[in-house]
C-alpha positions, -999 to 999 in steps of 0.1 A, spaced: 856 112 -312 883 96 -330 884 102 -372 879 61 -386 861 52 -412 820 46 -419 817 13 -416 790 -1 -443 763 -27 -434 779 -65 -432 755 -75 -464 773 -47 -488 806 -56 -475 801 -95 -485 787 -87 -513 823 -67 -524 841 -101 -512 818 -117 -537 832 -92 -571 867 -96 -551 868 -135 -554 850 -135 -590 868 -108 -604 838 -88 -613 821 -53 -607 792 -50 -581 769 -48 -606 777 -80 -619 771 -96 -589 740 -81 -582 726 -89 -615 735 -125 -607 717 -127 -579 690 -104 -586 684 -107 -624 706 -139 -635 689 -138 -670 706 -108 -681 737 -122 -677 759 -153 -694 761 -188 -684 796 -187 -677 795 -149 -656 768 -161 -636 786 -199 -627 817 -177 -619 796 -153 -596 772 -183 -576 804 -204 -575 821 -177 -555 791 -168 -534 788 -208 -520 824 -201 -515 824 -174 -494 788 -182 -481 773 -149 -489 737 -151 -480 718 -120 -498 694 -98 -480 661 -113 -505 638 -87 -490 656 -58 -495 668 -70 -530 631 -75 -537 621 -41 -528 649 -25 -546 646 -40 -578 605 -46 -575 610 -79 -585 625 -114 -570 645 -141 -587 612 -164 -577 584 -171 -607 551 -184 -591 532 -215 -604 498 -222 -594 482 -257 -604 450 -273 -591 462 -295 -568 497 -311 -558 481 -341 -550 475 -347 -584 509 -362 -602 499 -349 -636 511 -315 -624 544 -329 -609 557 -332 -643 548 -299 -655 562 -280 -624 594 -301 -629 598 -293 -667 593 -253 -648 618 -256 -626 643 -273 -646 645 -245 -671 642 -220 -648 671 -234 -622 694 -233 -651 691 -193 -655 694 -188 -619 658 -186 -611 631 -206 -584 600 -222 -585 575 -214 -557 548 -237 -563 511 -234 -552 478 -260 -546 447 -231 -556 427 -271 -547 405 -263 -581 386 -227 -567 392 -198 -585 391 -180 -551 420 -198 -538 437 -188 -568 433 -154 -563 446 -153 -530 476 -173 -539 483 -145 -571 481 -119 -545 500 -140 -519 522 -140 -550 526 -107 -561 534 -94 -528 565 -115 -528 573 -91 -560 575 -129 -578 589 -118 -614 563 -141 -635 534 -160 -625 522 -199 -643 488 -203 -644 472 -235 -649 434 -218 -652 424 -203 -681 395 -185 -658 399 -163 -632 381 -139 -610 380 -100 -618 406 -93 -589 432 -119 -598 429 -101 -634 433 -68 -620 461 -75 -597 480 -91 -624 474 -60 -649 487 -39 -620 513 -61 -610 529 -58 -649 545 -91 -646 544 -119 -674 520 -142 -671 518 -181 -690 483 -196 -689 491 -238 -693 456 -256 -689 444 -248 -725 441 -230 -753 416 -201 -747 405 -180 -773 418 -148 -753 450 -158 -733 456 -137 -704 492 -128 -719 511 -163 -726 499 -196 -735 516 -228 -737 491 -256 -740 469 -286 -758 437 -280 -764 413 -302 -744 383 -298 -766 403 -312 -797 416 -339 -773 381 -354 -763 372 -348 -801 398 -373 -810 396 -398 -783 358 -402 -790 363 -402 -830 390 -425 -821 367 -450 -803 337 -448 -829 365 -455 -855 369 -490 -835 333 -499 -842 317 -481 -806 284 -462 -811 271 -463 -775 300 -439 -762 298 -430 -725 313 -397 -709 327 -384 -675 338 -360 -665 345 -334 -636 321 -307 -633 320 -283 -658 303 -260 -641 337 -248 -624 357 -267 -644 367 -252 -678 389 -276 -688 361 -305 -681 337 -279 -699 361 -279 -733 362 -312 -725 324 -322 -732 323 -298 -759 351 -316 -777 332 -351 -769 295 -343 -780 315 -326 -813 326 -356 -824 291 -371 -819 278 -347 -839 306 -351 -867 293 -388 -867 255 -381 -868 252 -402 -833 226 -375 -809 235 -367 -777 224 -387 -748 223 -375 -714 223 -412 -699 253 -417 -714 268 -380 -697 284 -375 -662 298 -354 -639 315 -363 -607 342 -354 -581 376 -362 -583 387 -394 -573 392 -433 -578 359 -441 -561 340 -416 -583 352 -434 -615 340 -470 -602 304 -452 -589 301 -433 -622 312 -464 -644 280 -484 -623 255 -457 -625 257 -453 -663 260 -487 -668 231 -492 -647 213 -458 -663 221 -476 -705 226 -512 -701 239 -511 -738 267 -487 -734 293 -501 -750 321 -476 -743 331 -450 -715 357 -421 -720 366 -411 -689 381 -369 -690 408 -383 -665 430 -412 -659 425 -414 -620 384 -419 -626 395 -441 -655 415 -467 -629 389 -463 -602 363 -481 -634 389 -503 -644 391 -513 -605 354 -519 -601 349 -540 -639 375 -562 -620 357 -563 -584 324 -573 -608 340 -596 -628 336 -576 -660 355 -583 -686 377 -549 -708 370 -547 -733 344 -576 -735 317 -559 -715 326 -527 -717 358 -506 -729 374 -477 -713 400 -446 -723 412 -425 -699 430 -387 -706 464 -380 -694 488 -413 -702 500 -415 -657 526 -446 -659 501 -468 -642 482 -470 -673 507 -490 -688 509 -517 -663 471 -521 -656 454 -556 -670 444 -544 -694 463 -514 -700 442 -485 -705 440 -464 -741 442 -429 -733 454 -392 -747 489 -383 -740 499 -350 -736 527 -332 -737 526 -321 -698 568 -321 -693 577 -298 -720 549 -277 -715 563 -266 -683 598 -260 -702 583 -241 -727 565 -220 -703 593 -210 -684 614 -202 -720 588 -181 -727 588 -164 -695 627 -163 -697 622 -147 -733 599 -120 -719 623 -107 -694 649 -102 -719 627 -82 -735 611 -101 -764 579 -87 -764 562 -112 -793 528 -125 -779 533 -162 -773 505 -185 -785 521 -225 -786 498 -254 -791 519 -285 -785 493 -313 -797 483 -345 -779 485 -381 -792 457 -408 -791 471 -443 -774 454 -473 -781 461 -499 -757 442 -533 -748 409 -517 -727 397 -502 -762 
């Protein structure tokens, strides 16, 4: 047999065209692609900018099992129907895309058991960092995740004992306000609805925060003027007509969500009900149709966007090896608009 040389796999030998054409070690371009955080802005532009131009594709599985961990952070939110996670997930991704990093985003469709199946889905793709919208989560998702040694950023509240990371609002405080902020417009006969609590915690933190604020004001709790229902616009305009049909004299309804809010405000208008003659309405989480519904619809905003740039600095922080617990309460903000 003739004396040549050992050829190496193709991958390895693209990879060398890639230091070649940036003018950088191996290393370097491996930590681009594999750990883009460690490196600078301006290495890591030089690096990617030569890999699109010599069209290196790297081997992601083999990477992943070499290192133990992708370039890929999972995010799991309660449904991707629902917009208000759309601008959470982008706030992510934006952040993250700038250090080199991807979003793989998942629908857990509010069950706890989906979740966990998605974290382990998850972690088997060696993901380097999980987003969590629950706060809850079953005994094998936690265990997993201590396993797994990965940083972890709970977003759906503020719980007394985060996971790892939270970046968050707290929705009790929230519904504290908005109902303060309705009796403070002269409504006694306040109406609530909600999702279920039951599996629910932010609905759960949510009645808590409501029937607080009745207490703080001396007003007893009513359960006429309490609901729980499924998602949805027509659960808003059936919950809207059973309480008002339950306490004739309700005089307001906060409704834990904007999309039960507009199914209400949809059926006062079917009825010829006048807002806020009849009866007024809030809603939650400030979607853009509540500005341009007649009337427009008082509600909470909340700082979804930066709460999913904040999560992924955090994460970002936690790779580089800041190892400070992470505990950020960005607020909310009461709008008052025509319907209160």
């Amino acid at each position: 047999m003739a004396e040549g040389r050992v050829r190496t796999g193709g991958g390895e030998a693209r990879m060398r065209d890639v230091a070649r054409a940036a003018g950088v070690s191996l290393m370097t371009v491996s930590r681009a692609l594999r750990e883009p955080h460690k490196l600078s802005e301006e290495t890591r532009k030089i690096v990617l900018d030569a890999v699109q131009k010599i069209g290196y594709v790297p081997n992601s599985i083999a990477a992943n099992l070499a290192s133990n961990r992708s370039s890929v952070v999972g995010q799991i939110v309660p449904s991707i129907r629902n917009s208000l996670y759309a601008e959470t997930a982008k706030g992510t991704s934006d952040v993250l895309r700038s250090a080199g990093l991807h979003l793989l985003l998942a629908d857990s469709g509010y069950s706890l058991q989906e979740e966990e199946a998605l974290i382990g889905a998850m972690l088997s793709q060696r993901v380097c960092g999980l987003i969590l919208h629950n706060t809850d989560h079953t005994p094998r998702a936690l265990q997993m995740i201590e396993r797994a040694g990965v940083p972890v950023i709970e977003t759906g509240d503020i719980p007394r004992r985060p996971l790892d990371m939270v970046v968050s609002y707290s929705n009790a405080e929230a519904a504290k306000a908005m109902t303060l902020h309705l009796a403070a417009r002269r409504y006694r006969r306040i109406g609530f609805v909600s999702l279920d609590t039951r599996i629910n915690r932010r609905a759960r933190e949510r009645q808590r925060g409501y029937l607080a604020a009745l207490k703080s004001l001396g007003i007893p709790k009513d359960p006429a003027l309490i609901a729980e229902v499924e998602p949805g616009l027509t659960s808003g305009a059936h919950a809207l007509v059973d309480m008002m049909t339950r306490a004739p004299d309700v005089e307001a309804i906060f409704f834990a969500g904007d999309v039960l809010a507009i199914g209400a405000l949809f059926e006062t208008q079917r009825r010829g009900w006048k807002v806020p003659g009849r009866v007024a309405i809030a809603g939650f989480d400030d979607l853009d149709i509540l500005q341009h519904t007649v009337p427009r619809l008082t509600c909470l905003r909340l700082p979804r966007l930066e709460i999913g740039r904040r999560s992924a600095e955090a994460l970002l922080d936690r790779m580089r090896g800041t190892k400070n617990p992470v505990r950020v309460d960005l607020g909310f903000e009461v709008i008052q608009r025509e319907s209160t």
